[in-house]
Structures are given as C-alpha cells and as structure tokens.
N, C-alpha and C positions, 0 to 999 in steps of 0.2 A: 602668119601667127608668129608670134617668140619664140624663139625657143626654148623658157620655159614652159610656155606651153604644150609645145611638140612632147617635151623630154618628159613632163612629167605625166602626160596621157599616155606613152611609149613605156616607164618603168609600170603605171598601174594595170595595161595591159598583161604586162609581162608577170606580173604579181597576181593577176585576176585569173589568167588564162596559164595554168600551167604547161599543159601541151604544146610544146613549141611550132607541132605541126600548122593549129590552129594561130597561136599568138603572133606569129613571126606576120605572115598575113594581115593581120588585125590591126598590127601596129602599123604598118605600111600603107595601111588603108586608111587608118585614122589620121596620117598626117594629110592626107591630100582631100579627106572631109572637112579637115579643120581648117586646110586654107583657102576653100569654097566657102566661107563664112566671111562676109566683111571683116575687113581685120585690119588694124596698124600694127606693123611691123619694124625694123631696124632698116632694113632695105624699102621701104615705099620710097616711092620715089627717086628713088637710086634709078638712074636709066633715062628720066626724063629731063633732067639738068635739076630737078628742085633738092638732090641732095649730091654732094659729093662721094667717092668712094670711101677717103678718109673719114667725113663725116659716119657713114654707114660702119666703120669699121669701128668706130668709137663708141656707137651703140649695140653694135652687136660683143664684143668684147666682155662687155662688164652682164649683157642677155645670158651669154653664154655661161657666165660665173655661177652668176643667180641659176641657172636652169640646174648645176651641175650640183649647187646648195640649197635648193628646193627639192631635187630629186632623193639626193642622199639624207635630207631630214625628214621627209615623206614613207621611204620605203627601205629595203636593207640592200646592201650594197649588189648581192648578187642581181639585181634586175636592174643594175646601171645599164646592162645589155641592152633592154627593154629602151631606156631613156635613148641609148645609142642608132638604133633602129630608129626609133620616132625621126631623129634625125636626116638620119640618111638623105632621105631627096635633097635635102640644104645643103649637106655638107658636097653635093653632086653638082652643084649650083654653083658653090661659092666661085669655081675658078673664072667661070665665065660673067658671075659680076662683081668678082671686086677683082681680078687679072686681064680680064677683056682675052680673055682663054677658054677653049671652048674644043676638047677634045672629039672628033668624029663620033667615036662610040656612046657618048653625053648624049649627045644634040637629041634622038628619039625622048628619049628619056627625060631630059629637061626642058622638053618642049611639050609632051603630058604633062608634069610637074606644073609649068606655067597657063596650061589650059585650066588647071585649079585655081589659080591665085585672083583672090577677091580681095585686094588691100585699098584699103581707103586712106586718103592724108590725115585727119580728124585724129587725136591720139585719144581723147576722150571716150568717143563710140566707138574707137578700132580697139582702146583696150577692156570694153565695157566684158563683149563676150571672152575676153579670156580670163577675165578675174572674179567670174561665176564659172568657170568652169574649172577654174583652181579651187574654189573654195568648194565644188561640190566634190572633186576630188578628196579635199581635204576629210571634210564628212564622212564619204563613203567607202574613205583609204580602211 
C-alpha cells in the first residue's frame, strides 16, 4: 500500500478509537491488512530488478508528502501519531530495501511484515483499492 494509505487509516484510527489501549493495536493491525490486499506500491518491484532503488525512492518521497498532506487536511494534528504508527512496519523496512541493511533484531519482524505484502505491478488495479478506501475515509472521517 502507499503510504497514504497507511497514514491516513493509522490518523482515522487514531481519531475513531480514543483509547490508545485499543487504537495503538488497531492501527498496527490495519497496516498489515491493508497490505494483504493486492496493491501497487512505491517499492513493487524493487527487489526483483524491475525497479531500481533510486527509482523506488523517487516514488516514495513525493508518497510520503502527499500522506503527510492528506493526513493533516483529513484530521487534526494531534492523531499525526495515528498516521505515524500506520507506518511503522515500513518505516522498519526501509533500511533493508533501499540500504541493503538489515539489522538482527528487524529480520523477525520484517519478515511477518513481508508474509503480508500482496503487491501487484499493475498501477491501475493496485491503485483501484486505495482510492476507495481514501474516499470512504473521506466520507466517514
């Protein structure tokens, strides 16, 4: 998924779900639901030779913007937390694919993470479900 995606189901958690007992969970949960959904991403294919790092980094850069100006015109700033958490597993990620770095205590961890990831090359169908689930966001915000 995008990380608009991530980030803005992570602030409306955070928003929906006061209790942090409950939400902190919620959101951590919902990112690794969302990337069991076929999905095109910044990094597809990053890994197989069909994109480069730099490439992958040029897409997720400007991902990132947008998620962080999606989030903040969606909900009020305190549940940027929210948005931050949705994250998390990616940002656990990043070093090991765009550094080819891959600390010990990661590897458990980002290797559940990648037991989720359902990414398709397709940007069309891979962006279909995220941009119903933006907008039903948007709706329900």
């Amino acid at each position: 998924m995008l990380s608009i995606s991530h980030a803005t189901v992570g602030a409306f958690i955070a928003t929906s779900v006061e209790n942090p007992a409950l939400s902190i969970p919620l959101i951590l949960a919902s990112h690794y639901l969302l990337d069991a959904v076929p999905h095109w991403d910044a990094g597809t294919g990053l890994g197989n030779g069909s994109k480069s790092v730099g490439k992958a980094l040029l897409l997720e850069l400007p991902d990132l913007l947008l998620a962080g100006t999606i989030v903040l015109l969606f909900f009020l700033l305190p549940q940027i937390w929210g948005a931050f958490l949705g994250l998390l597993p990616d940002f656990l990620e990043a070093p090991r694919n765009f550094l080819k770095y891959e600390p010990a205590v990661l590897r458990p961890l980002n290797k559940f993470h990648h037991a989720f990831h359902h990414s398709i090359p397709h940007l069309l169908p891979g962006l279909a479900p995220q941009i119903i689930l933006l907008l039903t966001i948007w709706f329900y915000r």
